[in-house]
BAFI-3210 file (N, C-alpha, C; in Angstrom, 3 decimals, decimal comma, padded with zeros to 6 digits):
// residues 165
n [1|2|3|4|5|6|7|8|9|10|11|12|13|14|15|16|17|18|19|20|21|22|23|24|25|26|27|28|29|30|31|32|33|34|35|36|37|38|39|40|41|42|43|44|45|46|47|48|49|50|51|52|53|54|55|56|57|58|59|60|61|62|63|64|65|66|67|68|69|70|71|72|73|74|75|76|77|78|79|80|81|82|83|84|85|86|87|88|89|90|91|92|93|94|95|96|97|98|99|100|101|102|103|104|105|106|107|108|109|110|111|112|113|114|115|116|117|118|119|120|121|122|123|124|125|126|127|128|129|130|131|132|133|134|135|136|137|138|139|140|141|142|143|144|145|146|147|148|149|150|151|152|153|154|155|156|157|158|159|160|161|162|163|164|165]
n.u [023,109|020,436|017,702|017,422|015,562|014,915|013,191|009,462|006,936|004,428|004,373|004,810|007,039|006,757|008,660|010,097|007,978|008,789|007,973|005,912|007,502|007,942|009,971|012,933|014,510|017,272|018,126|017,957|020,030|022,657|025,121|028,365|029,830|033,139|032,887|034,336|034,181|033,763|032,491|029,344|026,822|024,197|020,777|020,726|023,527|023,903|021,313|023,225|025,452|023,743|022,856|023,492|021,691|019,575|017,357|017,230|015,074|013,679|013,480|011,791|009,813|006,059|004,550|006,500|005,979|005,314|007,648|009,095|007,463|008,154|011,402|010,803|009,842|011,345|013,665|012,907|011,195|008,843|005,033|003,533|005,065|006,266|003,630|003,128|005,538|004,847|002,396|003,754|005,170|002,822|001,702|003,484|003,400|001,571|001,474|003,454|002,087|-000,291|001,337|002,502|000,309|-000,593|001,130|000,738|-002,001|-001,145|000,793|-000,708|-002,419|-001,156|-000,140|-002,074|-004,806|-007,802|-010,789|-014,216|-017,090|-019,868|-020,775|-018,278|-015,258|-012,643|-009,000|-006,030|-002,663|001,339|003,067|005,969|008,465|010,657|010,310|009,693|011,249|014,024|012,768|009,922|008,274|008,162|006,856|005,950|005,497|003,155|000,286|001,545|001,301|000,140|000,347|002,251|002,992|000,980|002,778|001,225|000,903|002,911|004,942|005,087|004,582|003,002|-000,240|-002,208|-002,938|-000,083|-000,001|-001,398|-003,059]
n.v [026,377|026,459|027,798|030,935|033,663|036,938|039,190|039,748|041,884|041,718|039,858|036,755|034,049|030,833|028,869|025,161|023,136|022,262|020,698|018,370|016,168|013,399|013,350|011,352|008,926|008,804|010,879|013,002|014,078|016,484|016,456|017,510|017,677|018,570|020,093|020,566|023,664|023,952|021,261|019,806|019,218|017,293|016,249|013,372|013,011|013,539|011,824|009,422|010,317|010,704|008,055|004,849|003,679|004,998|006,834|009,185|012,457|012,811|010,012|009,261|010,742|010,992|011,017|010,709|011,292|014,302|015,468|014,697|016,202|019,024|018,970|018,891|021,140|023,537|022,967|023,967|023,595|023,171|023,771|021,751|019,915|019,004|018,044|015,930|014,566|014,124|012,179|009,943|009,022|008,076|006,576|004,153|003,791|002,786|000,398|-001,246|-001,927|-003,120|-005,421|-006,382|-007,757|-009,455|-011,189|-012,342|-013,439|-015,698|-016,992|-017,966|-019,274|-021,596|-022,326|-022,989|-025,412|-025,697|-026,509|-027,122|-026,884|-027,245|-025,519|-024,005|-023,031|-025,203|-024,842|-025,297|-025,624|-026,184|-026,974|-026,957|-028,439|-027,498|-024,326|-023,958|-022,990|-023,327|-023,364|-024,283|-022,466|-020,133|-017,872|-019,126|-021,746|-024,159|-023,047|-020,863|-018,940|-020,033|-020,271|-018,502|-015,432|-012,384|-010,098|-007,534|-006,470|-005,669|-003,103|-000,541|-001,029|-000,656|-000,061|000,890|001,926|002,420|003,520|004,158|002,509]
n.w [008,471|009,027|007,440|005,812|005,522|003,861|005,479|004,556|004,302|002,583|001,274|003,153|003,437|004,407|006,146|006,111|008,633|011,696|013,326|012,086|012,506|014,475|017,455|017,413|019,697|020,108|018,443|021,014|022,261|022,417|020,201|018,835|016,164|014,463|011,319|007,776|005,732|003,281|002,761|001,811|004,133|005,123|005,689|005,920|006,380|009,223|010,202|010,355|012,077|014,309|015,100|013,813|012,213|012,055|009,982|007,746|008,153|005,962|005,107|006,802|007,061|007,053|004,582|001,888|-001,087|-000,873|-000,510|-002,489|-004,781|-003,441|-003,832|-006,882|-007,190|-006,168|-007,591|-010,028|-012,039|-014,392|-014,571|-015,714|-016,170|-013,293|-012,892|-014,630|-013,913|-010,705|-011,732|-013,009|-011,489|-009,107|-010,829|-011,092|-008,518|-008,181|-009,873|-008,543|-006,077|-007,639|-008,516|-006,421|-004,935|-007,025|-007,099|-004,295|-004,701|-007,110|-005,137|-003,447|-005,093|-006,448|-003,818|-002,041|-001,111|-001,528|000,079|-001,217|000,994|002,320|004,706|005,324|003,129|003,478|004,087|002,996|003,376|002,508|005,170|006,922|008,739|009,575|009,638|011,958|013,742|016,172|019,116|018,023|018,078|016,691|013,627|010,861|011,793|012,542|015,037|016,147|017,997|020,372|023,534|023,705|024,675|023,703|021,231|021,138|023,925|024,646|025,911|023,582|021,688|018,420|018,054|016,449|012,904|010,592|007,983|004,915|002,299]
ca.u [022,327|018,867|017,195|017,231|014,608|014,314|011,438|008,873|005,751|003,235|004,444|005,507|007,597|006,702|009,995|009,261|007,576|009,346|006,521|005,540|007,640|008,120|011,197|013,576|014,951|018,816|018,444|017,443|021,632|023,599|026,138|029,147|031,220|033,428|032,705|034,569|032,867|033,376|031,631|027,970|026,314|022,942|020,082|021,546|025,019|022,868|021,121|024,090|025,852|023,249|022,739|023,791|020,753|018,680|017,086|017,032|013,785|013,104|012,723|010,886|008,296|004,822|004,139|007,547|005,651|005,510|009,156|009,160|007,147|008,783|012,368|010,696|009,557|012,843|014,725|012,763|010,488|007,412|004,028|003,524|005,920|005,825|001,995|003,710|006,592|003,741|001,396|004,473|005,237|001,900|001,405|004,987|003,549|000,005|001,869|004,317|001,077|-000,969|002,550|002,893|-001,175|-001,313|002,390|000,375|-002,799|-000,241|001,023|-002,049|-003,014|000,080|000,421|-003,203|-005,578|-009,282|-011,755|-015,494|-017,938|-021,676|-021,021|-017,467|-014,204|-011,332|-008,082|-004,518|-001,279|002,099|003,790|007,690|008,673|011,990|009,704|008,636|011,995|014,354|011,609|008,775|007,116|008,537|005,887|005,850|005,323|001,572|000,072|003,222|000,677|-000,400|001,309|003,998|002,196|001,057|003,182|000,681|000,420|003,967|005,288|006,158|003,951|002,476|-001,887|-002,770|-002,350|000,460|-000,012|-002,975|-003,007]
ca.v [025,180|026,590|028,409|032,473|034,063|038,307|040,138|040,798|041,721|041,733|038,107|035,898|033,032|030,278|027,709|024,384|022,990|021,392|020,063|017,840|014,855|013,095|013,881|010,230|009,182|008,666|012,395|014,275|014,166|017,260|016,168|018,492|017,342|019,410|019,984|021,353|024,511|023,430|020,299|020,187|018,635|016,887|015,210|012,190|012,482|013,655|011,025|008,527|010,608|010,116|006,766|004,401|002,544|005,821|007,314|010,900|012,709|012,829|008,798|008,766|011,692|009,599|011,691|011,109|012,307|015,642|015,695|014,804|017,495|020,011|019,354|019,471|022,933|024,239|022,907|024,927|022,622|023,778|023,381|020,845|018,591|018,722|017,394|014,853|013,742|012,932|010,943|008,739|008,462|007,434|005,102|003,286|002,803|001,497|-001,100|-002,031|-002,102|-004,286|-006,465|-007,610|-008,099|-010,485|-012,464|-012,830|-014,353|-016,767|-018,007|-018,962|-020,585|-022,726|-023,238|-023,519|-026,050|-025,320|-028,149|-026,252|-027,678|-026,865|-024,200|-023,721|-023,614|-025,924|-024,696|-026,401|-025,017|-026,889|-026,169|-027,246|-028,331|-026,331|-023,419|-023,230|-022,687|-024,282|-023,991|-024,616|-021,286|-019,830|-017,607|-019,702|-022,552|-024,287|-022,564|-020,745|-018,012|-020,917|-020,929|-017,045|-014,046|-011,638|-008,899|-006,067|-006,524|-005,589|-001,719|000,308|-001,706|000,329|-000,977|001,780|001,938|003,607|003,386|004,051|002,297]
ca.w [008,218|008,815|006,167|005,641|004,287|004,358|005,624|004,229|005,096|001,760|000,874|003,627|002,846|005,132|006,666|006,992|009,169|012,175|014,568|011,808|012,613|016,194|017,798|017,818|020,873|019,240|018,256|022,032|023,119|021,492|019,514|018,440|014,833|013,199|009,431|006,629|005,450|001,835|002,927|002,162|005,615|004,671|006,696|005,770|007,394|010,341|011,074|010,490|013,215|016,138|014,867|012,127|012,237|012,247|008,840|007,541|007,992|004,420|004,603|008,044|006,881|006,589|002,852|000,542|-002,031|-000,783|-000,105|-004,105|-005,076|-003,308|-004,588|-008,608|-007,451|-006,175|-009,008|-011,068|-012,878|-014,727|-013,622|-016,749|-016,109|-012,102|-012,556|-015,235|-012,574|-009,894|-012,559|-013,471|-009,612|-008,924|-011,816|-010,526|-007,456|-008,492|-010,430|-007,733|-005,273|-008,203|-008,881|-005,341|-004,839|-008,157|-006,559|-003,421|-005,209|-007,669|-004,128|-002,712|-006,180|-006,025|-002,433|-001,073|-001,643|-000,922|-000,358|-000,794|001,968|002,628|005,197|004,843|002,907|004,109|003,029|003,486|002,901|002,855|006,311|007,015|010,358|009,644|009,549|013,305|014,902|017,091|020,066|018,129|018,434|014,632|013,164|010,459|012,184|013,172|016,073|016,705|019,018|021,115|024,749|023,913|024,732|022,248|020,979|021,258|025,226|025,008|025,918|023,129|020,128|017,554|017,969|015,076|011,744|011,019|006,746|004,077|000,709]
c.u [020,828|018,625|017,097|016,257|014,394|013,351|010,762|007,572|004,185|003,182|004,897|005,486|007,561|007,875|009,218|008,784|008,794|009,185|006,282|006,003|007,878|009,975|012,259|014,257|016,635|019,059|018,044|018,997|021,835|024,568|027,112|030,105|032,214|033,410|033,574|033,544|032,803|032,469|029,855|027,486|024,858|022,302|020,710|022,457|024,307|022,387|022,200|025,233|025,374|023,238|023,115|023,014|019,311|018,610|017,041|015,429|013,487|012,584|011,883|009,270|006,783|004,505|005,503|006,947|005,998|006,996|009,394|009,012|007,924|010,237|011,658|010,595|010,724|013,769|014,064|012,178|009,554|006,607|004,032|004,144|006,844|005,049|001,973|004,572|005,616|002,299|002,458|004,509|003,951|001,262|001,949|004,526|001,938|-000,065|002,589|003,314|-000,054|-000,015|002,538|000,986|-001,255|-000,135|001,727|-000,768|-002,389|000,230|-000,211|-002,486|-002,000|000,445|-000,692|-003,901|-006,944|-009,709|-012,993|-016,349|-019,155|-021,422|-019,432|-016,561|-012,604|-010,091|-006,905|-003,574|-000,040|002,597|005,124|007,915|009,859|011,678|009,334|009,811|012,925|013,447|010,418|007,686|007,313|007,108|005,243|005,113|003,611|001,751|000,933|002,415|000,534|000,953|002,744|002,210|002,208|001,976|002,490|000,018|002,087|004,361|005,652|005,839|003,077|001,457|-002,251|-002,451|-001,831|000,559|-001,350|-002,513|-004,167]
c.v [025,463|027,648|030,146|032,604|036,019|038,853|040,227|040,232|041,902|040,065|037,140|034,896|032,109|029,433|026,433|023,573|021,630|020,323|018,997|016,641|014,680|012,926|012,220|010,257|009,135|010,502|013,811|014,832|015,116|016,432|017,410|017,890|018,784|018,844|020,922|022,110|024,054|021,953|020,132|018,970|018,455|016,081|013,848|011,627|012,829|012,955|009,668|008,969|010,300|009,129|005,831|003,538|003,705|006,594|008,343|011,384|012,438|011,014|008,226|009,558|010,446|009,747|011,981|011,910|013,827|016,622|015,789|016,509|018,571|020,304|019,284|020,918|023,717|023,960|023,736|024,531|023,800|022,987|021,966|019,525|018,413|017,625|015,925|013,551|012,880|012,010|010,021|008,212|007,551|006,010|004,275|002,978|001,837|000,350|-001,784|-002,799|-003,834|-005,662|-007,024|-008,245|-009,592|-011,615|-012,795|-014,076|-015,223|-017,290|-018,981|-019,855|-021,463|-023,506|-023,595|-024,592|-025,992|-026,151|-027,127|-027,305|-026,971|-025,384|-023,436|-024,227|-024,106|-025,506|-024,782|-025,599|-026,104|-026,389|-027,031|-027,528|-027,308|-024,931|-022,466|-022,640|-023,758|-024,587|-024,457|-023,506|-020,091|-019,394|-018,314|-021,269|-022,808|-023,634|-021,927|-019,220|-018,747|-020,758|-019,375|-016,392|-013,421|-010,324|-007,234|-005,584|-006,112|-003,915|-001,260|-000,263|-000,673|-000,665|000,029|002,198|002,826|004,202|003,413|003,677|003,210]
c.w [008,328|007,756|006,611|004,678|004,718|004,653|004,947|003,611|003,666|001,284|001,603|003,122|004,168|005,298|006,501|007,487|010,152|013,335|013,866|012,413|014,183|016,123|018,143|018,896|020,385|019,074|019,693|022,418|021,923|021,650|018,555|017,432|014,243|012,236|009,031|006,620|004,317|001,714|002,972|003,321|005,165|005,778|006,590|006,781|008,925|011,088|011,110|011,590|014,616|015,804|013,641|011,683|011,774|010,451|008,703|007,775|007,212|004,135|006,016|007,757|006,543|005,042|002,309|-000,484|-002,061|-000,929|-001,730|-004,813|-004,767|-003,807|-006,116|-008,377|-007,210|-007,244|-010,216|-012,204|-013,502|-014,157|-014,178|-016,284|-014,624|-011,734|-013,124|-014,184|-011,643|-010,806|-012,266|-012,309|-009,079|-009,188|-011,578|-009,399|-007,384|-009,008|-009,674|-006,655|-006,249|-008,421|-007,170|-004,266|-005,734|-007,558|-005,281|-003,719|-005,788|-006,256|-003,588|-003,750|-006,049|-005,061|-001,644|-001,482|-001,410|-001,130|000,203|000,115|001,897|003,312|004,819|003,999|003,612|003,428|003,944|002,835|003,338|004,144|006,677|008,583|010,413|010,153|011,057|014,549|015,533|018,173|019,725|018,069|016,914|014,319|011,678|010,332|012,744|014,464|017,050|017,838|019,973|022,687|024,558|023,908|023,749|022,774|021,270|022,714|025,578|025,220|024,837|021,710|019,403|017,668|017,013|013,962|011,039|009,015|006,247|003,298|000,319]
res [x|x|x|x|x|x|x|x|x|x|x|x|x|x|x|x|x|x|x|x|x|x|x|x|x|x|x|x|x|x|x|x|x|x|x|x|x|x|x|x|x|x|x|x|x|x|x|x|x|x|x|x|x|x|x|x|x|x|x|x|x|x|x|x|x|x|x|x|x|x|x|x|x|x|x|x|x|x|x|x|x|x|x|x|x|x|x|x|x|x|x|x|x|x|x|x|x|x|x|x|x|x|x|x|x|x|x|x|x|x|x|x|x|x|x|x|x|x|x|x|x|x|x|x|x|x|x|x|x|x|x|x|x|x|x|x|x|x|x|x|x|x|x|x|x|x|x|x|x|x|x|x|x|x|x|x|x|x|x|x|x|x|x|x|x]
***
């Protein structure tokens, strides 16, 4: 299951890299399966063994892309149409990125109402009592921070941003 590579010493062939990602807590316990040998054994079944809640590296890595890239190059792509693959990739996600930007702005036109004022603008949205919860505290709901503690005073909250657009 780990990678072979032969000696040698004018061209090393780098492994790799296994520092990159943080180590999950689901995955510190050895775990012993038997496998078939004819069975191919993938990150996948891997992490659905320590956990069935838990994702493969390949969809925890912070850069998919890269993960992309690198299977076109092992399959044996050309450069050409590698450089092609990540345009289209790119383009697919600049439209998925502009498609849920322009459905956010169509909500607010539909659901806000702005009243312009001198210094400021006033702006109203419909709000649901259904919305706030059985107690009342429903993030949805008016002033549903008011009177619960915040989340990021809590152990174990991500305070830094863990994504770039």
């Amino acid at each position: 299951m780990l990678p072979q590579t032969p000696y040698n010493e004018r061209a090393p062939k780098p492994h790799e890299s296994i520092n990159d990602l943080p180590v999950h807590p689901a995955t510190r316990r050895q775990i012993f399966l038997p496998a078939s040998e004819s069975r191919h054994f993938t990150r996948k079944d891997a992490a659905k063994i320590f956990s069935p809640t838990l994702l493969p590296a390949d969809a925890r890595i912070p850069h998919p892309d890269l993960i992309d890239i690198e299977r076109d190059l092992q399959s044996g792509m050309p450069r050409e149409a590698r450089l092609e693959a990540v345009r289209q990739r790119d383009e697919a996600k600049r439209l998925l990125r502009e498609k849920k930007v322009q459905k956010k702005l169509d909500w607010e036109r539909d659901n806000v109402v702005v009243v312009p004022r001198q210094r400021w603008d006033f702006r109203f949205q419909h709000i649901s009592v259904e919305e706030a919860g059985r107690d009342g505290r429903g993030k949805r709901g008016v002033g549903w921070r008011y009177g619960a503690p915040h989340e990021d005073r809590k152990r174990g909250q991500v305070k830094i941003p863990t994504s770039v657009e």
